[in-house]
C-alpha positions in Angstrom: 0.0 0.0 0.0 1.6 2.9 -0.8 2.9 5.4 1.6 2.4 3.4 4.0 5.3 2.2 5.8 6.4 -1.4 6.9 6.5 -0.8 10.6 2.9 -0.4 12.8 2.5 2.0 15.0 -0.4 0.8 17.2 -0.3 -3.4 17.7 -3.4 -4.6 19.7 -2.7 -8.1 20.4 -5.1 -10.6 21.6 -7.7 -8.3 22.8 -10.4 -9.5 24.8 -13.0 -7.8 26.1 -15.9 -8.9 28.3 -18.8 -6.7 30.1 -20.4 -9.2 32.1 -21.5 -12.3 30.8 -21.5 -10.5 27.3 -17.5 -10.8 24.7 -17.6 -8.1 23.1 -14.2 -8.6 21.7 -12.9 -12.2 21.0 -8.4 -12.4 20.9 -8.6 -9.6 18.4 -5.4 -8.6 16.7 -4.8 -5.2 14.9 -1.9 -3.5 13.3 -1.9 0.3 12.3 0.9 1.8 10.2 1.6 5.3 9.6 0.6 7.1 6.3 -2.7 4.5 6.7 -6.8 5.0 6.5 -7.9 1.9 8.5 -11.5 1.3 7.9 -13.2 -0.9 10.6 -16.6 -2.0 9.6 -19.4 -4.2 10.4 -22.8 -4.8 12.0 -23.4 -3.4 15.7 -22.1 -5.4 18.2 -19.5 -6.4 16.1 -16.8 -4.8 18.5 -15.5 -1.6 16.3 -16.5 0.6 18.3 -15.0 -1.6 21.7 -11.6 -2.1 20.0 -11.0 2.0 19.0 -11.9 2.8 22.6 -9.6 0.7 23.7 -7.2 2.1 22.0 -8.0 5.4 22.9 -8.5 4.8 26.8 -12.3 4.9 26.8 -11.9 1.9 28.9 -9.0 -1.1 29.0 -9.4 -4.6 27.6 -10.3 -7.7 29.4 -7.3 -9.7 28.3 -4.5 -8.9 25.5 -2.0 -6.4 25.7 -0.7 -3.2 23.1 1.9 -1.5 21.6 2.5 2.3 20.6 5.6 3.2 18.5 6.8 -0.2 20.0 6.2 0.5 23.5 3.6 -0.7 26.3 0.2 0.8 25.4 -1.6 1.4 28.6 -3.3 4.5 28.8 -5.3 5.5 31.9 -7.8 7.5 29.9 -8.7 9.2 27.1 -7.6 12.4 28.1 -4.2 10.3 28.9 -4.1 8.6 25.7 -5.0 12.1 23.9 -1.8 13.9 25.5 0.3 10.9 24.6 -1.0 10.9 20.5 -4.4 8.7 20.5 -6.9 10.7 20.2 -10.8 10.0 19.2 -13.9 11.3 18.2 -16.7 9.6 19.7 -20.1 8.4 17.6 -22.2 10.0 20.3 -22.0 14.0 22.0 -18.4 14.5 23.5 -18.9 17.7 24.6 -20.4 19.1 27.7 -23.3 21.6 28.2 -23.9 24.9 29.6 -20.3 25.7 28.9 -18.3 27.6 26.4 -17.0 26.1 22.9 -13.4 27.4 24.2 -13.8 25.8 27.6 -15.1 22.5 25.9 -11.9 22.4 23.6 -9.5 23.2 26.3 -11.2 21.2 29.3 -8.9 19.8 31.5 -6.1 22.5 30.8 -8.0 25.3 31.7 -5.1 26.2 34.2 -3.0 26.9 31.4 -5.1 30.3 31.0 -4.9 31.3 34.6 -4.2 35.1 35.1 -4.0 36.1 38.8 -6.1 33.1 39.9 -8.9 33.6 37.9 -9.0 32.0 34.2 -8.0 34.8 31.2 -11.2 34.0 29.1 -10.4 36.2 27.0 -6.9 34.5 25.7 -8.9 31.3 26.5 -11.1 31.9 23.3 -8.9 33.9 21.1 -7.2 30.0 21.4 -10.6 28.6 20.9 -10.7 30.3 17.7 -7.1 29.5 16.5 -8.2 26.0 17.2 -11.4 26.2 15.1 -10.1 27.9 12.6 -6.7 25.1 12.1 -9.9 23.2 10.8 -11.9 25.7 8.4 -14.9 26.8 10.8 -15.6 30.5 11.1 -19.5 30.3 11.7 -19.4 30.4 15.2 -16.3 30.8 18.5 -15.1 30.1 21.2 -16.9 32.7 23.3 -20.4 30.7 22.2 -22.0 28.4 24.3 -21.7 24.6 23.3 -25.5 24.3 23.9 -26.5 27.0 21.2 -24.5 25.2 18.6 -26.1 21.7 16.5 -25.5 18.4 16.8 -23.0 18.9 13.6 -21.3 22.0 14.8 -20.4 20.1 18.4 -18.7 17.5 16.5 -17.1 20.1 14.9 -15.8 21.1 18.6 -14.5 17.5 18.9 -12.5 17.8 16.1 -11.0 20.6 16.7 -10.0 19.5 20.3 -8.4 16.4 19.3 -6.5 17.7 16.0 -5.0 20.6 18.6 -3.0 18.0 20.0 -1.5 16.7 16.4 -2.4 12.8 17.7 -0.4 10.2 15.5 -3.7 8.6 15.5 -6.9 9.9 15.3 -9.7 7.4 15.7 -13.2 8.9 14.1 -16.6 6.5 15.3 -19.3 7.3 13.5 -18.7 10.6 13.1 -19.8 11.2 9.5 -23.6 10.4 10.0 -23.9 13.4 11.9 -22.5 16.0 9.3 -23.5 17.6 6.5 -21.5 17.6 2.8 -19.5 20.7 3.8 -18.7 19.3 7.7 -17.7 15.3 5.8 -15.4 17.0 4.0 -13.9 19.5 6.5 -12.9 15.7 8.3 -12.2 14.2 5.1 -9.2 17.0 4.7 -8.4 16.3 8.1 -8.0 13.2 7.6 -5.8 13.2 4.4 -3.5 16.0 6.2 -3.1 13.2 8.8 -1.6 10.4 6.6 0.3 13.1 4.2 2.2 13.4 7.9 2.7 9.8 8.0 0.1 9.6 10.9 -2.7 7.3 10.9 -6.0 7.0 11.3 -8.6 4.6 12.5 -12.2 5.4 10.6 -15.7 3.8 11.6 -18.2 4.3 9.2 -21.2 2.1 8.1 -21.2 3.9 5.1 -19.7 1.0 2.4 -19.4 3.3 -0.5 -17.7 6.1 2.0 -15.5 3.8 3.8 -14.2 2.5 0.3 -13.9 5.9 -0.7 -11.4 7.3 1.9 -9.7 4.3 3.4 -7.0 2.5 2.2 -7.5 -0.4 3.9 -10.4 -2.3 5.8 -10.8 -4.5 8.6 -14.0 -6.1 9.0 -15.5 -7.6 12.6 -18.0 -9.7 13.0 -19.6 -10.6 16.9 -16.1 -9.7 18.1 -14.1 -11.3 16.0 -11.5 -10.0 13.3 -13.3 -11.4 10.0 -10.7 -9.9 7.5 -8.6 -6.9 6.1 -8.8 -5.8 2.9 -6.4 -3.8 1.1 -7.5 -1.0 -1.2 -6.9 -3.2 -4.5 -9.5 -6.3 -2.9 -12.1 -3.9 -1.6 -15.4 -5.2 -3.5 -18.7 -4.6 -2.3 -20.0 -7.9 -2.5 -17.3 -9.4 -0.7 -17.4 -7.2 2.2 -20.9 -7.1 3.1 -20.6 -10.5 3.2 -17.9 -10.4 5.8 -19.9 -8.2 7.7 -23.2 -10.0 8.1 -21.8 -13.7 7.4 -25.2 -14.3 5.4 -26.9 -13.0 2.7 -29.7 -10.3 3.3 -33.1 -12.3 3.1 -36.1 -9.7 2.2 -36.7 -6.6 0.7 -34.7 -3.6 1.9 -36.5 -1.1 1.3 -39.9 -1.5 0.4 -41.2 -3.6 -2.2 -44.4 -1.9 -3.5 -44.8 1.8 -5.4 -47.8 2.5 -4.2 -48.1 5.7 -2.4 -51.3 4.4 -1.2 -52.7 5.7 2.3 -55.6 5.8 4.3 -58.1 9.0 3.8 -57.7 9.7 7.8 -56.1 12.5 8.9 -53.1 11.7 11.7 -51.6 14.9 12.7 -51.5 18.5 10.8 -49.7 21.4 11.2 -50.4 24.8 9.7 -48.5 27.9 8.8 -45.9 27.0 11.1 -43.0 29.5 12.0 -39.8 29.3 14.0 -36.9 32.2 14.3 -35.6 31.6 11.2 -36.1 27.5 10.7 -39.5 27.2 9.8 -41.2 29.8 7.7 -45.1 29.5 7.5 -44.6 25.4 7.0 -48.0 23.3 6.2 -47.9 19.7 6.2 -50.7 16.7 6.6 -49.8 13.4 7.8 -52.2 10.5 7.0 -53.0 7.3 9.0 -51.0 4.6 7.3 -48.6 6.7 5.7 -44.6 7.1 6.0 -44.3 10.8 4.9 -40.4 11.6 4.4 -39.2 14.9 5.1 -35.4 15.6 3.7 -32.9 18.5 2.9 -30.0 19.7 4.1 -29.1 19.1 7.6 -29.8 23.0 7.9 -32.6 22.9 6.2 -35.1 23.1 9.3 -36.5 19.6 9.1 -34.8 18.6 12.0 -36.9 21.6 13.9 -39.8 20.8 12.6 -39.8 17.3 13.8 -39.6 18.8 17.6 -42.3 21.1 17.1 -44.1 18.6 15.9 -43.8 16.7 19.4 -44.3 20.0 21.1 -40.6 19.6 22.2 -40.1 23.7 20.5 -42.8 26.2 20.9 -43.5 27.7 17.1 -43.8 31.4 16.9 -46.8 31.2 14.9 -49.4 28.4 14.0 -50.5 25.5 15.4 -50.0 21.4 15.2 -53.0 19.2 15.6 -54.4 15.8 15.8 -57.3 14.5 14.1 -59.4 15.2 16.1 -58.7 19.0 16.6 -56.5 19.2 20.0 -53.5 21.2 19.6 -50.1 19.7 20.6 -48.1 22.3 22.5 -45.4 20.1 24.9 -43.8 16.7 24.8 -46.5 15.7 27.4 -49.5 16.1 25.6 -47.8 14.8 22.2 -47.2 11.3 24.2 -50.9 11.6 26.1 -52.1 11.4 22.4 -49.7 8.7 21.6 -46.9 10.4 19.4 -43.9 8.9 19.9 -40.4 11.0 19.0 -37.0 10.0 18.2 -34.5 12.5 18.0 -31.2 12.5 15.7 -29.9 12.8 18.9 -30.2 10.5 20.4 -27.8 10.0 23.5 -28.7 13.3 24.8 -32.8 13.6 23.5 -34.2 9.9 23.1 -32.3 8.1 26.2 -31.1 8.1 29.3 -27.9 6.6 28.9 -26.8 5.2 32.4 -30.3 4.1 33.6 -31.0 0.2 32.4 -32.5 -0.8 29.5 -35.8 -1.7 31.1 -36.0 2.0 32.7 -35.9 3.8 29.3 -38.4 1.0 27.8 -40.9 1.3 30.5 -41.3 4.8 31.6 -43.5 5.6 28.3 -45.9 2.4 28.6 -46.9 2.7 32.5 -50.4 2.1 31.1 -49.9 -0.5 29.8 -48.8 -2.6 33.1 -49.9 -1.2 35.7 -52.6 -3.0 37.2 -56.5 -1.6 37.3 -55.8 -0.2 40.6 -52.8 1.9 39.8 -50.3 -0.7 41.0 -47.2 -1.0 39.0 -45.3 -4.2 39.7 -42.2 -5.4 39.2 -43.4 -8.7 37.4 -45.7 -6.8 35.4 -43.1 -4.3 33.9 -40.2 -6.6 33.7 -42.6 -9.0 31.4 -43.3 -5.6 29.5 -39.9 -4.8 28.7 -39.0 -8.3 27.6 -41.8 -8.2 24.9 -40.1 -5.4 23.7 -36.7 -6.9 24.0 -37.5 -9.9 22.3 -39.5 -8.2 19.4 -36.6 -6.0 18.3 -34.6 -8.6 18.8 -32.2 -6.3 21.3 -29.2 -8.0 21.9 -28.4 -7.6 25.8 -27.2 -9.0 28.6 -30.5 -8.7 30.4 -33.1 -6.2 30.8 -31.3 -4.2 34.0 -27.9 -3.7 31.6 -27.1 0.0 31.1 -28.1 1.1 27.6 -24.8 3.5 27.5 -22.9 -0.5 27.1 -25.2 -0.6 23.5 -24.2 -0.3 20.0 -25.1 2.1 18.5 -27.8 -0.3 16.1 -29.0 -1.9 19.9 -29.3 2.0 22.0 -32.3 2.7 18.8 -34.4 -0.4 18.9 -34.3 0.1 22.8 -35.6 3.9 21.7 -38.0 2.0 18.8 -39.0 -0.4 21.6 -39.8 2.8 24.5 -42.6 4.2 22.0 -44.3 1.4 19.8 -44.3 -0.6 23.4 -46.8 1.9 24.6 -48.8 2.1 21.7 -48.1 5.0 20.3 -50.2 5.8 17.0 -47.7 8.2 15.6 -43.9 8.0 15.3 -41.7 11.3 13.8 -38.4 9.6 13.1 -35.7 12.1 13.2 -33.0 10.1 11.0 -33.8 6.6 12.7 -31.6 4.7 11.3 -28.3 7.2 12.1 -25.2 4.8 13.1 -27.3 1.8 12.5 -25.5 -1.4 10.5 -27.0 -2.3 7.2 -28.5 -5.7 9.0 -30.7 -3.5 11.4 -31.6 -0.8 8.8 -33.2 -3.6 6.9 -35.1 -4.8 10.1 -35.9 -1.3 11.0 -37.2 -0.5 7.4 -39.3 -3.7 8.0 -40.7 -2.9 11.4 -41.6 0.8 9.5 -43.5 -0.8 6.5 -45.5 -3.5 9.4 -46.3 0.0 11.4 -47.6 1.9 8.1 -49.6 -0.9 7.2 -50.8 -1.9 10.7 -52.5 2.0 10.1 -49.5 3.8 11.8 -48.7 7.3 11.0 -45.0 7.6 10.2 -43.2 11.0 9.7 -39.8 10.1 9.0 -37.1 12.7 9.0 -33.7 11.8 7.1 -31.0 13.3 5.2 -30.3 10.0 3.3 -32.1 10.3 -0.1 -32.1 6.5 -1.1 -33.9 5.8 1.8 -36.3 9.0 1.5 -36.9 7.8 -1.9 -36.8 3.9 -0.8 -39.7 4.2 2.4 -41.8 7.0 1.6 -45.6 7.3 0.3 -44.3 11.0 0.1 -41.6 13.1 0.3 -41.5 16.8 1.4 -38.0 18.6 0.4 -37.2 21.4 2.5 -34.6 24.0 1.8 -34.6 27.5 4.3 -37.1 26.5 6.5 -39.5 26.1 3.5 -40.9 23.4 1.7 -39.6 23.6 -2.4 -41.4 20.6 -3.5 -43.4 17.4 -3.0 -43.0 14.4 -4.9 -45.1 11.1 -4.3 -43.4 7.7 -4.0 -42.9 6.1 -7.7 -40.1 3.6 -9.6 -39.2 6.0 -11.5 -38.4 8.8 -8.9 -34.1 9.1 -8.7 -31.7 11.2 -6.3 -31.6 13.5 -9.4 -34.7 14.5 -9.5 -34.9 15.4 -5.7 -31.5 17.1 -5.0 -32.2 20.4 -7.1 -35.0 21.3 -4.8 -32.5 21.0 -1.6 -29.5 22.8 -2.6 
């Protein structure tokens, strides 16, 4: 492979790792060598995202030992293994709220900016924007606070914090999914400045056609073990998705039919909607038995709309209804008339990440266990949860396990499981299958098409335009917090026709 040199500079030998009665990671054995793009792919649970934490000090392996630049790898934590030359970007939010970008970039070292015993803030964001800017972003500083900024723009942050630190290896999990064509390729020149310095970097993706875009080579795990690694000259399609999910794909993908046929009912409107300047006087109707896409650019305002159509944002103007007249105007009432939401983010919005997976499943569907009386009991609600466990097919531990030790494809069908377990007649999907393997998207896309024609209303939020295009009756494109067109589900309907109307 050229440029990339015959010595590795991270060796992961025999890693094990265990949580519980659960392997995550089976005698894994990994080389990195400077000047290199290694890809890891494959389903979740497969362990990618367990071996780059390792790595990276997130946490330590079971059993198995590593070596940096030839040395004993034993990092005490990420901040550790950051200040040493691993550094990552994780899939979920890395930052922390009700702080200052600056202070997120530089936390931990903030007594490098101390001025008389108080911290220089001033100095502290001037390097805030020194930081930003070493990685093309100008729309917003250091001075701002992290919890004004998008779910894009604070992975922006991240990168910014790690590439301060010039790491010989920057591991990025997932991070793609959550930015838009101009943030991809802000990390996509990251990256490449990285190898041209003969560093390396470690790149998680369950994009196929991205990961065999910008990597030069690919490993591929499979329930914790090291499948294979491809080198840039063997990387074919066919032959890795088989890799990935050992099997071939049985089913549709995306839906079979072209009908955009739906019932006449009426599900939920929402009329001359407006919202600073996200939403400008935005109509829409959703019908009973319909999956109504909504896509754009991540900026668009669709991801807006989706929260004040759960009453989660307050619109400045207009109103969102049910069918039967009552106005939706907080998360409360939306789930009292059995709208279910789930966010794009979804670590900080759609779960609670260190309560177990049986608290984030239940606390939507109390009434649907508790007795006549009022009485919730334990038998009731653990028999509950299980449904829901065993229907999506979650792959746990048990019930009581913390959904922050989840994949990323196992944390959403325990959000999936919260909202159709308690019945809920309405579902706005904001990108639902974000950081989900191609094996669960297909079961996701399946459980969507058994909800639409179980009567369901489904308003599904994505920025992917095969799968706009691939699950919708219709499609709304928005572009500057207005809608530009509508098109209705057909054969014949292609990314071409669609992306004119977004940009």
């Amino acid at each position: 492979m050229q440029g990339i040199m015959n010595k590795p500079i991270l060796e992961m030998k025999n890693i094990t790792k265990k949580f519980g009665t659960v392997t995550a990671l089976k005698n894994v054995n990994l080389e990195v060598y400077p000047g290199e793009i290694r890809g890891l792919i494959g389903e979740n649970g497969s362990g990618k995202s367990t071996i780059s934490s390792i790595a990276a000090g997130m946490q330590k392996p079971s059993e198995g030992r590593m070596l940096f630049h030839g040395e004993m790898w034993q990092p005490e934590s990420m901040v550790d293994a950051l200040n040493k030359g691993i550094g990552m970007v994780v899939q979920e939010s890395g930052t922390i709220s009700g702080i200052s970008v600056a202070e997120n970039i530089f936390l931990g070292e903030l007594g490098n900016f101390r001025r008389h015993f108080a911290v220089d803030k001033k100095k502290l964001c001037e390097e805030a924007d020194k930081a930003l800017a070493n990685i093309g972003i100008t729309e917003f500083k250091g001075r701002d606070i992290i919890d004004t900024l998008s779910f894009q723009e604070r992975k922006l942050v991240e990168i910014a914090k790690v590439m301060l630190k010039n790491p010989d290896i920057l591991v990025i999990d997932e991070t793609s999914t959550a930015l838009s064509h101009d943030g991809r390729q802000i990390m996509y020149r990251m990256m490449d400045k990285i190898r041209e310095a003969g560093h390396s970097v470690i790149f998680i993706s369950h994009d196929l056609d991205e990961i065999m875009e910008v990597c030069d080579t690919l490993t591929v795990l499979r329930d914790g073990n090291l499948i294979r690694t491809f080198t840039k000259d063997e990387f074919d399609e066919d032959k890795i998705r088989t890799s990935m999910i050992g099997r071939e794909l049985n089913g549709d993908y995306y839906r079979a039919d072209f009908s955009a046929a739906h019932r006449e009912e009426k599900a939920l409107t929402a009329a001359k909607l407006c919202y600073a300047n996200k939403i400008k006087n935005l109509s829409l109707t959703l019908h009973k038995g319909e999956i109504l896409g909504v896509g754009g650019l991540s900026d668009c305002g669709m991801h807006e709309l989706g929260e004040m159509l759960f009453g989660a944002i307050k619109p400045e103007s207009g109103t969102v209804r049910t069918a039967e007249g009552r106005e939706i105007k907080s998360p409360h009432q939306a789930v009292a008339e059995k709208i279910g939401y789930v966010s794009k983010d979804r670590d900080r919005k759609s779960l609670c990440l260190e309560a177990s997976i049986k608290d984030n499943i239940s606390v939507a569907g109390m009434n649907r266990y508790m007795t006549k009386t009022g009485l919730i009991t334990g038998r009731r609600e653990r028999a509950y949860v299980e449904e829901q466990i065993d229907a999506l097919k979650i792959k746990c531990s048990d019930q009581n396990q913390a959904v922050s030790q989840l994949s990323g494809g196992n944390k959403q069908k325990v959000v999936f499981g919260k909202w159709i377990g308690c019945g809920s007649e309405i579902l706005i999907l904001d990108c639902p299958t974000r950081g989900v393997d191609i094996g669960v998207k297909q079961a996701m896309y399946q459980l969507m098409t058994r909800l639409k024609e179980e009567g369901k209303a489904i308003l599904m939020i994505s920025e992917e335009l095969p799968e706009l295009i691939g699950m919708s009756d219709r499609i709304l494109i928005m572009k500057d917090g207005e809608v530009t067109k509508e098109f209705e589900r057909s054969k014949d309907l292609t990314e071409a026709d669609i992306i004119n109307y977004m940009i």
